[in-house]
N, C-alpha and C positions, 0 to 999 in steps of 0.2 A: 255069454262069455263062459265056459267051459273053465270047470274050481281045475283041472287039472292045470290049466296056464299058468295060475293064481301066482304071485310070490308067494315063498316059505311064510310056512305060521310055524311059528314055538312051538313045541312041547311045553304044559306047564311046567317040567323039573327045569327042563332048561331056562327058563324064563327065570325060576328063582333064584338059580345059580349065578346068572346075568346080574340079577337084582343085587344078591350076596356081592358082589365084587364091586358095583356102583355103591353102596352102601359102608363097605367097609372105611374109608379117609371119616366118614361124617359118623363112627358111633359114637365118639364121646358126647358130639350133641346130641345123637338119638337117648343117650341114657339118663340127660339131663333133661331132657322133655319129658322123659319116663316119670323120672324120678318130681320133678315137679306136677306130673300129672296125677299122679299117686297121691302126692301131698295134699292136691286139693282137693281131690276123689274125698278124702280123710277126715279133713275140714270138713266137705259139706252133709257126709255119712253123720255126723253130730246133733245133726237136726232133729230127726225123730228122737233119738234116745233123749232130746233135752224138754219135747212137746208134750212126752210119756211121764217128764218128772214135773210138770206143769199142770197133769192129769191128776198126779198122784199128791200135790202141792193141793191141789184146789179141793178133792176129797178128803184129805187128811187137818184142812184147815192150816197149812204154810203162810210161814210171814211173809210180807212184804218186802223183804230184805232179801229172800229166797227166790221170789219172784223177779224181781229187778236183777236180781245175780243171772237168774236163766237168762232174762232176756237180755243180758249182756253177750253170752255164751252166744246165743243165737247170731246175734248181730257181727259177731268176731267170724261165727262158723262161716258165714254168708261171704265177707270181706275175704277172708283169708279163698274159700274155693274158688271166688271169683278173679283173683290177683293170680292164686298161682296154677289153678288151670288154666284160664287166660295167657299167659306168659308158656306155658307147656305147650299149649296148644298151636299158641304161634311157630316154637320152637321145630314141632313136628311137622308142621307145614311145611316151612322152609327146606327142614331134610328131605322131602317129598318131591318138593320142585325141583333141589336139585339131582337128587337121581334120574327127575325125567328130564331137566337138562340133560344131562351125561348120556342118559338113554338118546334123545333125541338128536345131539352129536352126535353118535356114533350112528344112528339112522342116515341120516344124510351123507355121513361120509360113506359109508355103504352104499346107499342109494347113486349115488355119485358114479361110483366103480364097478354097476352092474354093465353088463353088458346089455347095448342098445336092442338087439333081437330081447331077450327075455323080458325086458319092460316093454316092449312090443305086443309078447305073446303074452303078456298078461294083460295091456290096456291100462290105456292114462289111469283109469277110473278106480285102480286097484292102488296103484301109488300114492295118487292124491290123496284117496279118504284115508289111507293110512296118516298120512301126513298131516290130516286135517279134521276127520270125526273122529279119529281114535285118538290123537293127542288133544282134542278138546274134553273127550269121556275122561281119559287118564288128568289132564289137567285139574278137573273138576274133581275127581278122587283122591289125588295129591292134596290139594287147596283146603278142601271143608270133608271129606267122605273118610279119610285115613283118620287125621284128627277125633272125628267125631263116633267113628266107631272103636280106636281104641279109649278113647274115655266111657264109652257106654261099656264096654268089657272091663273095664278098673271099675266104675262103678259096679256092676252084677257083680263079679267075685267079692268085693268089697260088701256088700251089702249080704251075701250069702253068709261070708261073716261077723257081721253083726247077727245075724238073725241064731247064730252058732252061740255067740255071744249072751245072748241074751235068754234062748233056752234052747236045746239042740233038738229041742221037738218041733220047734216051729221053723226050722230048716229042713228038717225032713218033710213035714204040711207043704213048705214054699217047693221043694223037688217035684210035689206030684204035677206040675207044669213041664216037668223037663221031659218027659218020653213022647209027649204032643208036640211041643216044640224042635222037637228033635226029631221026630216026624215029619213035622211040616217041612222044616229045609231041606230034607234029604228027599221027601216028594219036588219039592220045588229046584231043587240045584239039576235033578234029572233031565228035567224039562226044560230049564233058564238054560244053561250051558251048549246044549247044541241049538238052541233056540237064535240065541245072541249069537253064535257064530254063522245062522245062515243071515239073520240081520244083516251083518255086517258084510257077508258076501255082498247080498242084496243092494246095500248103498252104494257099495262100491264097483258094481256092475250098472246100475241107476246113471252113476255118475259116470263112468264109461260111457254110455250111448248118451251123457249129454254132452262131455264134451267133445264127442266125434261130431253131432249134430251143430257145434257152436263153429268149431273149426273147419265144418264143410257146410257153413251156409250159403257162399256163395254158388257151390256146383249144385247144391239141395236147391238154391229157387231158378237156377240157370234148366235142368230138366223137371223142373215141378214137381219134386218129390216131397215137399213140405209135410202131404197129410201121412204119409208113409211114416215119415221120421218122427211127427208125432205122437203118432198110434207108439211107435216103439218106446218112444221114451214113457207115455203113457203106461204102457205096461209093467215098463219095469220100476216106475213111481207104485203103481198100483199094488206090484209083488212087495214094494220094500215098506207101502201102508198094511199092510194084509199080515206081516209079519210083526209090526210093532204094536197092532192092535190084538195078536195073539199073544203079546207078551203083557198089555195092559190088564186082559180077561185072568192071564194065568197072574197076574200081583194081586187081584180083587180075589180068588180063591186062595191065596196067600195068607192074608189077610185076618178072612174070616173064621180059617182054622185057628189063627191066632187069637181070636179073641175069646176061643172055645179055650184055648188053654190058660188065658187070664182067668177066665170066671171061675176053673175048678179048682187054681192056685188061692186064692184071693178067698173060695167058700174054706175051701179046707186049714188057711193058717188062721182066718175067724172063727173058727169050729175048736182049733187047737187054744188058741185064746180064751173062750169061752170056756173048755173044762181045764183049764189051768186055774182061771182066778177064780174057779167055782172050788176048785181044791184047794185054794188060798197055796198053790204054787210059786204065783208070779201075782203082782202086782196089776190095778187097771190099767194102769199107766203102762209098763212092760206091753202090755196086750196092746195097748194104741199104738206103743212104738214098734213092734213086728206087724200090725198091721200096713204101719204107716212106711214102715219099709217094705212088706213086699209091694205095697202100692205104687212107691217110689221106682219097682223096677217095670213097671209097663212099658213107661219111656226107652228106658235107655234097651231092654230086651226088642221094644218094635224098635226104635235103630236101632242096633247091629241086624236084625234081621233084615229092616227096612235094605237097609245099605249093603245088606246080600246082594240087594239087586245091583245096586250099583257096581260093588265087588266082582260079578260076573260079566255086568258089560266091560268093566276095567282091566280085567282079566283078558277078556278076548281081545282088548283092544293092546295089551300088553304081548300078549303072544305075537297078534299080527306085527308088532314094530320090533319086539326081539328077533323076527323069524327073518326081516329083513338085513340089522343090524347084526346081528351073529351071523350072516351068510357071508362064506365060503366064497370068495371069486377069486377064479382063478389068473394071476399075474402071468404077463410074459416072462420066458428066460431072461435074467439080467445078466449081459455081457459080465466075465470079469475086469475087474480096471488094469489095465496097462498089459490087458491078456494080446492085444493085439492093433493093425490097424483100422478092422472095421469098425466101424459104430452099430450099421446096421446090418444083422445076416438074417435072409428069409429064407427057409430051404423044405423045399417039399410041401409047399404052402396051398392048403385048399379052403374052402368056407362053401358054404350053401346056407341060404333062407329058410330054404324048404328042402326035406331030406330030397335024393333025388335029381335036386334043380341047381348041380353046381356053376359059381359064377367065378371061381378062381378054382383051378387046378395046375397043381405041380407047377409053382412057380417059387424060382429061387433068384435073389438077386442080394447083393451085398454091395454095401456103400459105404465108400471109408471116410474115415474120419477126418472135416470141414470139406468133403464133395457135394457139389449142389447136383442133384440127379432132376429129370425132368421126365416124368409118365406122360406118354400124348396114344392118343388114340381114340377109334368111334366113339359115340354112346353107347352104355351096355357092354363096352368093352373089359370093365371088372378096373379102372384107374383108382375109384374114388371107396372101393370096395378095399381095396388094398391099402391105399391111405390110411383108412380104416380099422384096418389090421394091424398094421405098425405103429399106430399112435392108441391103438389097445380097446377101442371102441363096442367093436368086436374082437370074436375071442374064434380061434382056428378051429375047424371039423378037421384038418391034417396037417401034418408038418408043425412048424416051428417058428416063432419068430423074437429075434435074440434084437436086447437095445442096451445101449449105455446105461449103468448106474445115473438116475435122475431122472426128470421128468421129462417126455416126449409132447411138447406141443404142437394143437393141429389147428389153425386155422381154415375155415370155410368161406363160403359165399355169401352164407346166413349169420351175420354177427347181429350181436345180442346187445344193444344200449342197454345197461342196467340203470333201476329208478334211483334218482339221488345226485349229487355234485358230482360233477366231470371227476374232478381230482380221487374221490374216495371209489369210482369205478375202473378208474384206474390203479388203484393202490389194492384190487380185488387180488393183483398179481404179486404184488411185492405188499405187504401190510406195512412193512415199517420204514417203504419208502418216502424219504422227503419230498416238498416241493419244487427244491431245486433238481432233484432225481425225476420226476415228472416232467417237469419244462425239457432237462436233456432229452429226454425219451419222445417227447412232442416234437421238439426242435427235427430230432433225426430222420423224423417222418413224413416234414413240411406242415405239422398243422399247429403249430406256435402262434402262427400269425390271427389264423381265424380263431382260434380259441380265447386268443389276447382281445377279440374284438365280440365276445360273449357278454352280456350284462352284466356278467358275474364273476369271468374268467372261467379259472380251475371249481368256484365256488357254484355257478350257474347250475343251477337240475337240470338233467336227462333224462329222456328216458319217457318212462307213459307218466302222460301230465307234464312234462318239465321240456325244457326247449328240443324242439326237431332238429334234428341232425338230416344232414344229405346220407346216400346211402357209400360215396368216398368217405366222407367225414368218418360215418361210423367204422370203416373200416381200417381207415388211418388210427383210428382209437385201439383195433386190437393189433396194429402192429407196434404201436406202443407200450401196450401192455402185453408180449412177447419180449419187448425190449427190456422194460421190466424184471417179470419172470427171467430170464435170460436162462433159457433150457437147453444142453449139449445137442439136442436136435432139435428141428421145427418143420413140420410137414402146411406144405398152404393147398388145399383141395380149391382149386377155381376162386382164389380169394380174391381175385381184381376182374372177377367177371362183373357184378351187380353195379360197378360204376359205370357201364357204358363208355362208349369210346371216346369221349371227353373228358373222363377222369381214367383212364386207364393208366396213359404215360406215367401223371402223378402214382401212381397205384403204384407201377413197377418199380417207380423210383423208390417209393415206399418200401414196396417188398425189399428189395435187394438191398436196403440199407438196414431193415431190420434182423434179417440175415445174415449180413456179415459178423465173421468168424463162426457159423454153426453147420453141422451138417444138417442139408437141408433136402425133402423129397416135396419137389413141386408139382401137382397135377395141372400142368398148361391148359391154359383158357385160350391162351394165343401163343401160337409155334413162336414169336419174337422171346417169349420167356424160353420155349426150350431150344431155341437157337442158342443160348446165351450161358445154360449150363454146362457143365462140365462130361456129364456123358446123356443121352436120351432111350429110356426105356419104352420098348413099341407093345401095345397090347390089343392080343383079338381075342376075340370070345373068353375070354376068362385068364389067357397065356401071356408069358411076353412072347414077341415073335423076334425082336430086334432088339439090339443092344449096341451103341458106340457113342461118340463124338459125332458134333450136326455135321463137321467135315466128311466126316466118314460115309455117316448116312447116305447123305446126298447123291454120292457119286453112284450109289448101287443103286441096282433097278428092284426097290425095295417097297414097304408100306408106308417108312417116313416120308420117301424121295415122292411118293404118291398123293401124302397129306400135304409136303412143303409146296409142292408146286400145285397144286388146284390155290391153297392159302395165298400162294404168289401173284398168282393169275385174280385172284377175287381183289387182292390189296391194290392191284394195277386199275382193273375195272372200277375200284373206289375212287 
């Protein structure tokens, strides 16, 4: 799969400015997470300076009264970081998920309004893992990884001053860690960052050829290509192993730089201890307590470093979902309202797949407002490609295509039982419609009766796992929920072919009741529907060639009069 197909990735500024605007409704929590994080950061920074005067109690010979006071102190310090970082901490979670809520809207609704060629040319497997490795990485980052690295960064600062605190020399001893440290991530981000993002290619090209291979297993064992398809998917398991094991090698030298810059932090503030209380500067005790703090920063320094990593795959996987969510798709011209009688104007209208390989050209047609139009013509004649266009699917290589303020519904051949109750896949169209708004829209369509006779009714499951529907049923479902939606236009691409000719009549009856009052573009399955419209549009190789009323048609020595009568002739022989 070639990265130029790829959907948009973010830019990191872009992503934070993203972030910036998702964030803003939620800072007063973010500041009280803060601010509680702080507090208990605060609390728990108590402990060394109280273990040091427990040090300096037990050499200097302290009562027992003094002793019991510390270890009051200690027990309050422990209680209290544990309460209100705890409580912080949750606080910040929360903000976390919901940005990637908000993020995650707006992905889908994005993802929604791309056009069909472009998730095409980039492949299922680019979509999906965005949808589903990169919001489990980000999820996981939100939940425990955001949290936990900004309390390891309140801790360090915090503890850098104490150690300020307590003599400014033994802050400067704990810095001689920072230029190794600061080394290491800036070695390590070099590498991690384009690293993670061919990862993520990888997966998500992995996951391309496995579900091309899932979704084409029956042609895959129909010509025996099984060990082919294997070898492929093998390999690109094999590229996206080869990749994550180069990212495990590069956290192991990670790592062990780091621990070169604990050992010469940790000699040097013992060294700074030792000729302090040799000079009767500081106290043993003082010396235990800066020891015991820069000790105390190992932890919380490996996370945040740790959780670099983390930060970088979250990162990539942040850009990949801002890159699709911030994308630009380009909308059709919206008709002005009461600009006129059309509904639909197409003018000068082309598209191509492939540059080169047009399959509509220069094709203008206008339909006015509550006309039902009817497309009939060959296969490959560009009927369903045009549909297509109008109902926004695709987006035009020429011309123009103007529609009413609202949304353009397009029914197809292939409807979708969604998983779950009858009632709530239908209420996918209207959310806050009732059940008596259901039953009418069921009623109008003839499927009242079988629905009333479900285990369940309206409450029965659909869908995968939940009761089979016929392939009418499911259809009469989405001219229901069109009924629903109730959209100023509705396009049906061959939407009563898949019933065969014993649910068909049903079908039409169907259609045409969900229909009524909208302007409607029907691509005919069967010339009886566009016998029955209002004007009939003829298409060859990519064109219309004819345009009228079936009266009209007919009489001419035309391509309709060509299709009606071989159709007449086969319905006779039936």
């Amino acid at each position: 799969m070639s990265t130029a197909a790829l959907l948009p990735i973010a830019t990191g500024r872009r992503t934070r400015a993203q972030l910036k605007v998702l964030v803003r409704p939620l800072r007063r929590r973010l500041a009280g997470a803060m601010l509680l994080m702080i507090a208990g950061t605060i609390a728990g920074l108590v402990t060394p300076p109280l273990l040091g005067h427990i040090v300096d109690l037990a050499t200097t010979g302290g009562s027992t009264a003094d002793f019991v006071l510390t270890g009051v102190g200690l027990i309050a310090g422990a209680l209290g970081e544990a309460a209100l970082a705890g409580i912080g901490f949750a606080l910040l979670a929360q903000v976390g998920e919901s940005v990637l809520a908000g993020l995650r809207e707006r992905f889908v609704e994005s993802a929604l309004r791309l056009p069909l060629e472009q998730v095409e040319r980039a492949g299922a497997g680019d979509l999906t893992s965005r949808v589903t490795n990169d919001v489990t990485v980000i999820a996981e980052a939100a939940r425990s990884a955001l949290p936990e690295f900004v309390r390891a960064m309140l801790t360090i600062v915090l503890t850098l001053a104490g150690l300020a605190v307590l003599d400014w020399r033994f802050l400067v001893a704990a810095l001689i860690a920072v230029p190794v440290q600061a080394y290491t991530v800036r070695w390590y981000a070099r590498r991690a960052v384009p690293l993670y993002a061919r990862q993520r290619i990888a997966v998500a090209d992995q996951q391309h050829h496995l579900l091309a291979t899932i979704d084409g297993a029956p042609t895959i064992r129909a010509f025996r290509l099984a060990p082919e398809h294997r070898d492929r998917v093998g390999a690109k398991s094999e590229q996206a192993v080869d990749l994550l094991l180069r990212g495990v090698a590069l956290q192991t030298r990670f790592y062990a730089r780091l621990h070169v810059a604990e050992f010469a932090g940790l000699a040097a503030v013992l060294a700074t201890g030792f000729f302090l209380v040799r000079g009767d500067v500081v106290t043993i005790g003082t010396a235990t307590a800066a020891a015991l703090y820069f000790h105390g920063l190992f932890s919380p320094i490996n996370t945040a470093l740790a959780l670099a990593d983390d930060a970088q795959a979250a990162a990539s996987g942040l850009n990949r979902l801002v890159g699709v969510a911030d994308l630009a798709v380009p909308d059709r011209v919206p008709a002005a309202a009461g600009a006129g009688p059309d509904a639909v104007v197409v003018r000068d209208l082309g598209f191509s797949y492939r540059p080169g390989r047009p399959v509509l050209a220069s094709v203008d047609l206008t339909i006015a407002r509550g006309e039902r139009v009817a497309v009939v013509g060959a296969s490959g004649a560009g009927k369903t490609t045009l549909a297509k266009m109008i109902a926004g699917v695709h987006q035009p290589t020429a011309g123009r295509v103007e529609v009413p303020a609202g949304e353009v519904a397009l029914i197809t051949q292939e409807v979708h039982v969604f998983a779950g109750p009858l009632g709530d896949d239908l209420r996918l169209a209207r959310a806050g419609a009732s059940d008596e708004d259901v039953r009418a829209a069921l009623a109008k369509v003839d499927a009242l009766g079988w629905v009333g006779r479900l285990p369940h009714g309206l409450d029965t499951e659909v869908g995968s796992g939940g009761h089979v529907l016929t392939a009418a049923q499911a259809q009469q479902l989405a001219f229901a929920r069109l009924i629903l939606a109730d959209p100023p236009v509705a396009i049906l691409d061959e939407a009563t072919a898949e019933a065969g000719s014993a649910g068909a009549r049903l079908l039409e009856r169907a259609a045409t009741a969900a229909l009524e009052g909208r302007t409607a573009l029907i691509v005919a399955h069967r010339l009886t529907q566009a016998a029955a419209a209002d004007r009939i549009v003829v298409m060859e190789a990519g064109r219309v060639v004819e345009v009228g009323p079936h009266q009209d048609l007919i009489k001419h020595d035309g391509p309709y009069a060509v299709l009606w009568q071989a159709w007449s002739d086969q319905r006779a022989q039936d």
